[in-house]
Structure formats: structure tokens, C-alpha cells
TORLUMBA-551339 format. One line per field, with one value per residue: residue number from 1; x, y negated, z of N, C-alpha, C, CB in turn. Coordinates in steps of 0.05 Angstrom, whole numbers. Each point is the difference from the previous one (the first is absolute). Glycine has a CB too. Example, Ala and Ser with C-alpha at 12.3 -4.5 7.8 and 13.67 -1.06 7.14 Angstrom:
# TORLUMBA-551339
i = [1; 2]
nX = [264; 31]
nY = [114; -44]
nZ = [156; -39]
caX = [-18; 16]
caY = [-24; -24]
caZ = [0; 1]
cX = [18; -15]
cY = [-24; -22]
cZ = [0; 14]
cbX = [-38; 24]
cbY = [23; 13]
cbZ = [25; -43]
This chain:
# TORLUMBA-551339
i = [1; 2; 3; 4; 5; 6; 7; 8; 9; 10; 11; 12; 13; 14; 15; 16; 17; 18; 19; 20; 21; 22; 23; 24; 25; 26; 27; 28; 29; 30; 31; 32; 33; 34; 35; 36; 37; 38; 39; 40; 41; 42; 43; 44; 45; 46; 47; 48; 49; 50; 51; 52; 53; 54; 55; 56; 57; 58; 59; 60; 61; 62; 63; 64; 65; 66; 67; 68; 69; 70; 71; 72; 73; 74; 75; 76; 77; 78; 79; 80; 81; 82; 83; 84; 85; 86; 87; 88; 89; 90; 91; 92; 93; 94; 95; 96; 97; 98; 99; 100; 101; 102; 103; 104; 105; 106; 107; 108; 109; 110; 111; 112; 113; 114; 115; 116; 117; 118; 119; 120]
nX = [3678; -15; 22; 29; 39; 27; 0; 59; -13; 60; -17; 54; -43; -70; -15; -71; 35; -58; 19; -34; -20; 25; 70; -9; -6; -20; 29; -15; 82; -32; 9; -16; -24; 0; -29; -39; 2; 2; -38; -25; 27; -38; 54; 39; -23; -20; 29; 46; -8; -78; 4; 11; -4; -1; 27; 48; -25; 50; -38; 15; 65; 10; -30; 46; 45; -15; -19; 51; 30; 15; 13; 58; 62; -53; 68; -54; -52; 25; 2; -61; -7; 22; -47; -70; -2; -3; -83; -47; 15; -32; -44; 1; 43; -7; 59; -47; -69; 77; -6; 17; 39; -32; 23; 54; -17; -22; 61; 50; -33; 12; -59; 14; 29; -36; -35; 32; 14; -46; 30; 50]
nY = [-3935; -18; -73; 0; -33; 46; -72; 19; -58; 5; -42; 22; -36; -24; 94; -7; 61; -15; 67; 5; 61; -28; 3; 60; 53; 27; 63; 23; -19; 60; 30; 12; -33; 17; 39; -37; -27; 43; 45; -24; 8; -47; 9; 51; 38; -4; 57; -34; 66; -5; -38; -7; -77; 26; 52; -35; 30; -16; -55; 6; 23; -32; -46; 15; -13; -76; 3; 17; -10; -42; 15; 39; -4; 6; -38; 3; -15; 30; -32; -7; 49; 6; -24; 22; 64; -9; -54; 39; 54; -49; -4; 44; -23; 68; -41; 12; 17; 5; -6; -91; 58; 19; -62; 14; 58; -38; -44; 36; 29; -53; -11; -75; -1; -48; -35; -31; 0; -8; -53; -32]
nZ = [4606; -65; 22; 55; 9; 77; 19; 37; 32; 0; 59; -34; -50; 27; -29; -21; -2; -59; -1; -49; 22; -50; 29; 41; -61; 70; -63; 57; 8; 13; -73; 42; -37; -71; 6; 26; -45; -35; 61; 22; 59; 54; -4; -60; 13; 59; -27; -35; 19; -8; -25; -53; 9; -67; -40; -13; -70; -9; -15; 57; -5; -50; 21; 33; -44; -33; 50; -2; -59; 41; 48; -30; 27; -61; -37; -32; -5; 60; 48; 1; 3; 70; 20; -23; 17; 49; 5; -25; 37; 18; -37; 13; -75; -28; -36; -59; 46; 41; 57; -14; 3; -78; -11; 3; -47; -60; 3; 2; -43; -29; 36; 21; -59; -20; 46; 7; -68; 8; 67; -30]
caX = [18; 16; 0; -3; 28; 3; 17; 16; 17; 13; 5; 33; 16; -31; 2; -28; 7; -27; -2; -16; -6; 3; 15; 20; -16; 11; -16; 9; 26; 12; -21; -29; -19; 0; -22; -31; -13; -16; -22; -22; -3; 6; 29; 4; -6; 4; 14; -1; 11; -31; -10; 5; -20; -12; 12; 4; 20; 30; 1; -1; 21; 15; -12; 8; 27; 15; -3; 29; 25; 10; -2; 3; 38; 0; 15; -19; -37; -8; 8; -26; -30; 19; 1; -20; -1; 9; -6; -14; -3; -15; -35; -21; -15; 11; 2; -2; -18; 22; 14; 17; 24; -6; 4; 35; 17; -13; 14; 26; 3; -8; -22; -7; 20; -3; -10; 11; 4; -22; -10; 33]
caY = [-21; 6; -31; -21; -18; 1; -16; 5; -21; 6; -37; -16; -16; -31; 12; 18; 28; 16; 18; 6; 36; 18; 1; 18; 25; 17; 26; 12; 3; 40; 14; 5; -20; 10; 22; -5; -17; 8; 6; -15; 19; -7; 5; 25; 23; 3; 32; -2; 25; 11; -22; -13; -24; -12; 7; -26; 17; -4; -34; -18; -7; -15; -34; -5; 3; -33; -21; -4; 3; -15; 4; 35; 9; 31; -5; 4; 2; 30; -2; -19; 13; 25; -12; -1; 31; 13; -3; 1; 33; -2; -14; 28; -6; 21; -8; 21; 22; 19; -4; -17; 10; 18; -19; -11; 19; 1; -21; 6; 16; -13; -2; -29; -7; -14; -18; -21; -28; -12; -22; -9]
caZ = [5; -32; -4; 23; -3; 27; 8; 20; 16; 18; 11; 7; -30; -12; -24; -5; -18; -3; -14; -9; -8; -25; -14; 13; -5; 22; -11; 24; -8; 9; -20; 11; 7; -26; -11; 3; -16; -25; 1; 0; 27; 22; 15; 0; 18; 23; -10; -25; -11; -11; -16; -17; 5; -34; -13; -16; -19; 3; -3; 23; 17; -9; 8; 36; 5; -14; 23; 28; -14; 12; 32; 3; -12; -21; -15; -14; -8; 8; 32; 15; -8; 22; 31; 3; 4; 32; 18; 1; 24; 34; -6; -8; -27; -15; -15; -31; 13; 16; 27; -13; -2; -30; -17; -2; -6; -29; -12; -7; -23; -23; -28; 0; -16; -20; 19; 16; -26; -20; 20; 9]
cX = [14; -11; 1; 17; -4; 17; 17; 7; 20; 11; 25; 1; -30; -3; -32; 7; -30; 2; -26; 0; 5; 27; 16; -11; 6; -21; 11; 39; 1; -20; -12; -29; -5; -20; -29; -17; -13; -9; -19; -10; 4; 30; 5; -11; -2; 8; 7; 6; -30; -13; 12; -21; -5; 22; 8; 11; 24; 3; 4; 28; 17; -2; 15; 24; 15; 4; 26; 22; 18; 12; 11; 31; -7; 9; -19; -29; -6; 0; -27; -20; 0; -18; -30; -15; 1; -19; -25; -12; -15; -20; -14; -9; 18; 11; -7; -13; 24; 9; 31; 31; -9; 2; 33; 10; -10; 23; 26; 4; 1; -34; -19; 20; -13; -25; 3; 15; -15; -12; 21; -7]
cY = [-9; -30; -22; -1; -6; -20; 3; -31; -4; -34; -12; -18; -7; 19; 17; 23; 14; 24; 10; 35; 5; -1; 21; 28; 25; 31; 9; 16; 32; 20; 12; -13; -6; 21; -1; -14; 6; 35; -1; 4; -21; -1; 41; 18; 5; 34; -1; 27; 20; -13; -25; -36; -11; 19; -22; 19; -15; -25; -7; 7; -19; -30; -8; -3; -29; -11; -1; 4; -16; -5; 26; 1; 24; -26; -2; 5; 30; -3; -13; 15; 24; -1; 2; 33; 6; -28; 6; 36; -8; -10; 15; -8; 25; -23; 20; 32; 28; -18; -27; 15; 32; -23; -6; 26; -3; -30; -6; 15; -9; -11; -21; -23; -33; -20; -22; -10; -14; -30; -23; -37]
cZ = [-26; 0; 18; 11; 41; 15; 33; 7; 22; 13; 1; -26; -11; -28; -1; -20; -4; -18; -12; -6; -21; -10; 18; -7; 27; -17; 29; -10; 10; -23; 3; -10; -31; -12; 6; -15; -20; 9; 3; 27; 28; 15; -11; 21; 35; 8; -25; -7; -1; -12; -12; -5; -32; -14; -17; -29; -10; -13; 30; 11; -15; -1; 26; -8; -24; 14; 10; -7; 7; 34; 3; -8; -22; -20; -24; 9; 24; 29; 24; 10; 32; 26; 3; 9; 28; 16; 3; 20; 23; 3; 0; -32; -18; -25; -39; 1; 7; 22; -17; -3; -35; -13; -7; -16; -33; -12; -4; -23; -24; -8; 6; -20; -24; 9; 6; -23; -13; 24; 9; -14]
cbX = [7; -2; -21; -33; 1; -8; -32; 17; -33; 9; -34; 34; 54; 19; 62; -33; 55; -25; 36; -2; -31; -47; -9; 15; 4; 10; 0; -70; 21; 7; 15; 31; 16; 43; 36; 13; 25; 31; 16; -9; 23; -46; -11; 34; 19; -34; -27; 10; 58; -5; -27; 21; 21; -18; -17; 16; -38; 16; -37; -53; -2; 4; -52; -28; -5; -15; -47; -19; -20; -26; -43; -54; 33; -47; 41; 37; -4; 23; 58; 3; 1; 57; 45; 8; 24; 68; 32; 10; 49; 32; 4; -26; -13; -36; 31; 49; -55; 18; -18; -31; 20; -34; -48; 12; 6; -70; -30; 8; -17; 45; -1; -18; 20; 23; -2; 1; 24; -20; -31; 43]
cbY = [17; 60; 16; 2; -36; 43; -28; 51; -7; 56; 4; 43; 33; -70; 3; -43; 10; -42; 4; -53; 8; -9; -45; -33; -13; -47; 10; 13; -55; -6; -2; 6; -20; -10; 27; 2; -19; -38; 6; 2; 49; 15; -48; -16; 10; -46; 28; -47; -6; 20; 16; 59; -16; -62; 39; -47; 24; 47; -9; -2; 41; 38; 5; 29; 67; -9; 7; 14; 14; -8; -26; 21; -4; 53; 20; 11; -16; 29; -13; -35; -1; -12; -38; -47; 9; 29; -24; -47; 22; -3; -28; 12; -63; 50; -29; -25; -17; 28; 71; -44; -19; 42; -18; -30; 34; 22; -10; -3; 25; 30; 51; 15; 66; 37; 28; 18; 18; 62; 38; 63]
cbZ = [47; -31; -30; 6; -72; -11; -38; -15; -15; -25; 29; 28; -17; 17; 0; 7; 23; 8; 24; -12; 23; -13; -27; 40; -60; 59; -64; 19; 3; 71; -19; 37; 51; 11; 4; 36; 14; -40; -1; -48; -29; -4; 60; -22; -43; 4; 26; -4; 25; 28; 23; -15; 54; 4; 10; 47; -17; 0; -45; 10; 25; -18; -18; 35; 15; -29; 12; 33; -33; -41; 10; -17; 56; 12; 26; -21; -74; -40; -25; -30; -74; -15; 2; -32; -42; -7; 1; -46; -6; 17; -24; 57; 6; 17; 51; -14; -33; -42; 34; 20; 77; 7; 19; 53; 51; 12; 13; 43; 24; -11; -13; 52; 7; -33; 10; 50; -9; -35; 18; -11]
């Protein structure tokens, strides 16, 4: 549908309103729908606690977590990176080939540190 113009007519005021697709971009707004994407994956887990459906590493989250920085109350990169982490527990995705909540406990300890400045 990319370039195509959708005419309306409305009969009270005789007005033709035409829209056009390309000027409307539609990312996916929940992050779920986010993480699937850059994995490449159908959909998360349906166990995410036996199964595992991909692995994202700590670039990619940090990509996910630019995307929605906006749409997000985390204050900070880190916080973001945080949110993308924990949603990824209920997917069944590992993060940096660890359990995402190990991930978070590592990314408090610092040792993403120099990382997320060098991504800031």
C-alpha cells in the first residue's frame, strides 16, 4: 500500500480529503513487537522459561531501547536498556547468551558500562 492515496467524501460539506500512505510511517509501538522484529522471529516464547526463541546482544538492546526512549519514562539509556531486558524474560529471549534478569544484574554491576557510553 506504500504510495497509495485514499479518497473520502464527506456529503454534509462537499469536502474530498486525500491521504496519502507515504506520508504516514507506522513503526511498531509495543516492545514486544520491537524485540521480534530484530530477531527475526515469528513471535516470543509460549514457555519462555523452557524455551528459548533467540538471543539478542547488548548492541541490539540498546537499539530497541533508542527506538522507545521516547514512548518510555526511563530517565536514562541504562534504565531503557533495563525496560527492554525485563521484557524480554517473558519472551523467552536471552540477552548477551544470559538469562536477561543476569543481564540486568551484570548491567548494574557496571560491566556494560563503557558500552552504553561509547552508544549514548
Amino acid at each position: 500500500m506504500a504510495g497509495s492515496t485514499v479518497g473520502v467524501t464527506v456529503s454534509d460539506v462537499g469536502a474530498i480529503i486525500r491521504l496519502s500512505s507515504s506520508n504516514v510511517s507506522a513503526t511498531p509501538a509495543l516492545l514486544p513487537a520491537l524485540i521480534v522484529k530484530e530477531l527475526g522471529v515469528e513471535k516470543g516464547s509460549a514457555t519462555p522459561k523452557a524455551t528459548k526463541v533467540g538471543n539478542l546482544s547488548p548492541e541490539q538492546i540498546v537499539k530497541i531501547a533508542q527506538m522507545k526512549r521516547t514512548d518510555s519514562y526511563a530517565r536514562t539509556l541504562r534504565s531503557a536498556v533495563k525496560e527492554v531486558a525485563g521484557a524480554c524474560v517473558s519472551m523467552g529471549v536471552t540477552v548477551d547468551a544470559k538469562e536477561p534478569k543476569e543481564f540486568i544484574k551484570n548491567l548494574d554491576a557496571g560491566q556494560y558500562d563503557a558500552a552504553l557510553k561509547e552508544l549514548e
